[in-house]
C-alpha positions, 0 to 999 in steps of 0.5 A, a space after each residue: 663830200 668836202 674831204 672827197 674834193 679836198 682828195 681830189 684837189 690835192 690829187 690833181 696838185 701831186 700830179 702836176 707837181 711831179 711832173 713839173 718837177 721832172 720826178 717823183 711826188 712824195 708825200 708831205 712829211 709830216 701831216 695827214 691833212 688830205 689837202 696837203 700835196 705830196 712833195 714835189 720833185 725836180 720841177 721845169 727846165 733850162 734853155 739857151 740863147 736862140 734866133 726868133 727869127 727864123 730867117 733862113 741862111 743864104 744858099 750853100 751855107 750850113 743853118 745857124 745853130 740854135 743859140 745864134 737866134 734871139 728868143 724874147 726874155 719878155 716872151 720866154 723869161 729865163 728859158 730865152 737865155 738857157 734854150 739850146 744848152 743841156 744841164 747837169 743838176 745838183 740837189 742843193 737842199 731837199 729830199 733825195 732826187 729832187 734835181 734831174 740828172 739831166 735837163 736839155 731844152 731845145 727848139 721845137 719850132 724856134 721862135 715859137 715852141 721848145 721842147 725840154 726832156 731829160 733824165 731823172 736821177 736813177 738814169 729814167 726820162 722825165 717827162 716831155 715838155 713842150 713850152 709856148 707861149 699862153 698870152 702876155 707875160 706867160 707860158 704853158 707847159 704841154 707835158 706828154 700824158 699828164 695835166 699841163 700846166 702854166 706858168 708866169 714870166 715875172 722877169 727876164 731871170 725868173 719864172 713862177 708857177 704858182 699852185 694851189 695849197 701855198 706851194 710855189 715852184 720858181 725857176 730863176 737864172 743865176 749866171 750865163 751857166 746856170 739856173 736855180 730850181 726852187 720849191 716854195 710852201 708859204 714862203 719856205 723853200 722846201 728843197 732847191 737844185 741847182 743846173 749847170 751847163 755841161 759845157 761849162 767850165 763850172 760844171 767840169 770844176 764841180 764834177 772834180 769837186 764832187 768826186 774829191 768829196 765822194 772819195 773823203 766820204 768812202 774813205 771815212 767809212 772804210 776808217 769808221 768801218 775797220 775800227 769798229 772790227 770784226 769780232 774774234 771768233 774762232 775760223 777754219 780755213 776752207 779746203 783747197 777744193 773749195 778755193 777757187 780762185 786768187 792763190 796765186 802771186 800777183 804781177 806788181 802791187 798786191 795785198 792779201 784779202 782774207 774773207 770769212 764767213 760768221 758763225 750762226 746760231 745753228 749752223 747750216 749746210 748750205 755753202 754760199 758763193 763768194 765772188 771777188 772783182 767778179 770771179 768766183 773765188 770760194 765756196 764757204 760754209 760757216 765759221 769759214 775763211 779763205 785768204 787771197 792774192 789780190 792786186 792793189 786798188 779798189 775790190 768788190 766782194 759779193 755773196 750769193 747763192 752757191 751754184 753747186 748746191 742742190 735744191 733749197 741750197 741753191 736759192 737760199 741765197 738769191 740776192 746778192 750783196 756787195 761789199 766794195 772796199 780799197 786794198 792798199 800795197 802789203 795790206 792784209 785785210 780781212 772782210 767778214 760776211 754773214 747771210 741774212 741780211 747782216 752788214 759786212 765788217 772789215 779789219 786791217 790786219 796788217 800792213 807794210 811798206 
């Protein structure tokens, strides 16, 4: 009887944490104790400074926006501040989708109830949150479809959840533009977010940043990925029927793509489709290649089943798979692929000014 209720329990505490966490729950790593809850994700939300007044504005004249209204930081703790701003979440440290993509909250009735929405990181909608107050130095958290939850206003910068097992979610001001989102276990922080204005100067310094250390990070990999090569095997050209696209000269910057398919242990006799930028460029049989005229920048080779074939041949293939890389001007580079589920290699063979 004691472990169907501990079950329950700790049920009851995933739902609620996922769904103040605006994602998913994941379960505890590393424990099979049935009263632990599963991880949370992105917990609640943002908002910016409102009129709790309600007071409406002289004839002829446009209403004031939100953020001109003054919402109790007594009453609403760090949402009085963050009301009427939408923000862009960044997982500091954690699991992988613990911070929203996007948190907005806005008056529902200002003065009285706000509403937080938003998106997760794979682009779908969090849950709905309407937030009011619950009584001195509190607030709850209505979520659409899902337990509700409530929450203590321990200063004007921070707010608490306090939930069973030892875990602990707390929402906390850091600057005028942004908040800090933090999942706590008896005393660790387990994974942490941070959320900027999308209209502040920080977050459009971060969005640059972020896309320095993507680009460092790719080219990395293409680095890592062309020293380790493309084993020498024997190849044949594939016939010119079976080249389709890319063969002629290209107007301004342009590199030669080579593209082969390996050789298996039994050879088969289905063809696969090969597609660069999307155009289909070549059908290969194995132990295969065929080289192209390519302009200069960023290339996508996909693999997939090959349209003309019949029967199993046309479905062997189903799923395709994409292999993105970067061809510099007078770049000869060659990108293998094989069916199976096996990665794609890739080797710079020569280059020019």
């Amino acid at each position: 009887m004691s472990a169907t209720i501990n079950k329950t329990a700790a049920a009851a505490l995933c739902a609620l944490l996922a769904l103040h966490t605006g994602a998913r729950a994941q379960e505890a790593r590393g424990t099979n104790d049935p009263t632990e809850p599963a991880r949370p994700v992105d917990t609640t939300a943002a908002a910016h400074d409102v009129d709790a007044e309600g007071v409406d504005p002289p004839s002829g004249q446009d209403a004031p926006p939100q953020d001109a209204a003054a919402a109790d930081p007594a009453v609403w703790g760090p949402y009085a501040r963050l009301v009427g701003r939408t923000f862009a979440g960044e997982t500091v440290a954690g699991w992988d989708g613990y911070a929203s993509a996007t948190r907005s909250i806005q008056w529902e009735v200002p003065g009285e109830v706000m509403v937080e929405t938003g998106t997760q990181a794979n682009g779908t909608e969090i849950p709905q949150m309407r937030i009011l107050p619950a009584g001195p130095g509190r607030l709850k958290f209505d979520v659409k479809a899902a337990p509700n939850s409530t929450a203590q206003v321990a200063d004007a910068g921070t707010l608490r959840f306090d939930l069973p097992f030892g875990w602990e979610n707390v929402v906390q001001l850091v600057d005028e533009d942004s908040y800090e989102m933090k999942t706590i276990k008896r005393g660790e922080v387990q994974a942490h977010a941070v959320y900027r204005d999308v209209a502040s100067a920080a977050q459009q310094q971060r969005v640059v940043e972020r896309a320095a250390e993507e680009a460092t990070a790719q080219a990395s990999a293409r680095t890592a990925l062309r020293e380790a090569g493309i084993p020498d095997a024997p190849l044949v050209d594939a016939p010119a029927d079976r080249v389709l696209a890319y063969q002629e000269p290209v107007r301004g910057p342009s590199g030669t793509l080579r593209i082969s398919r390996a050789d298996a242990w039994e050879r088969g006799i289905c063809y696969a489709a090969v597609y660069v930028n999307g155009r289909w460029a070549a059908r290969l049989g194995e132990a295969e290649a065929a080289s192209f005229n390519v302009p200069a920048g960023e290339v996508r080779v996909s693999v997939s089943a090959d349209p003309q074939g019949r029967s199993a041949c046309r479905v062997g293939q189903a799923n395709e798979r994409t292999h993105e890389t970067v061809l510099a001007k007078g770049e000869a580079l060659h990108v293998q692929f094989g069916l199976g589920g096996l990665p794609f290699k890739e080797a710079l063979v020569t280059s020019r000014p």
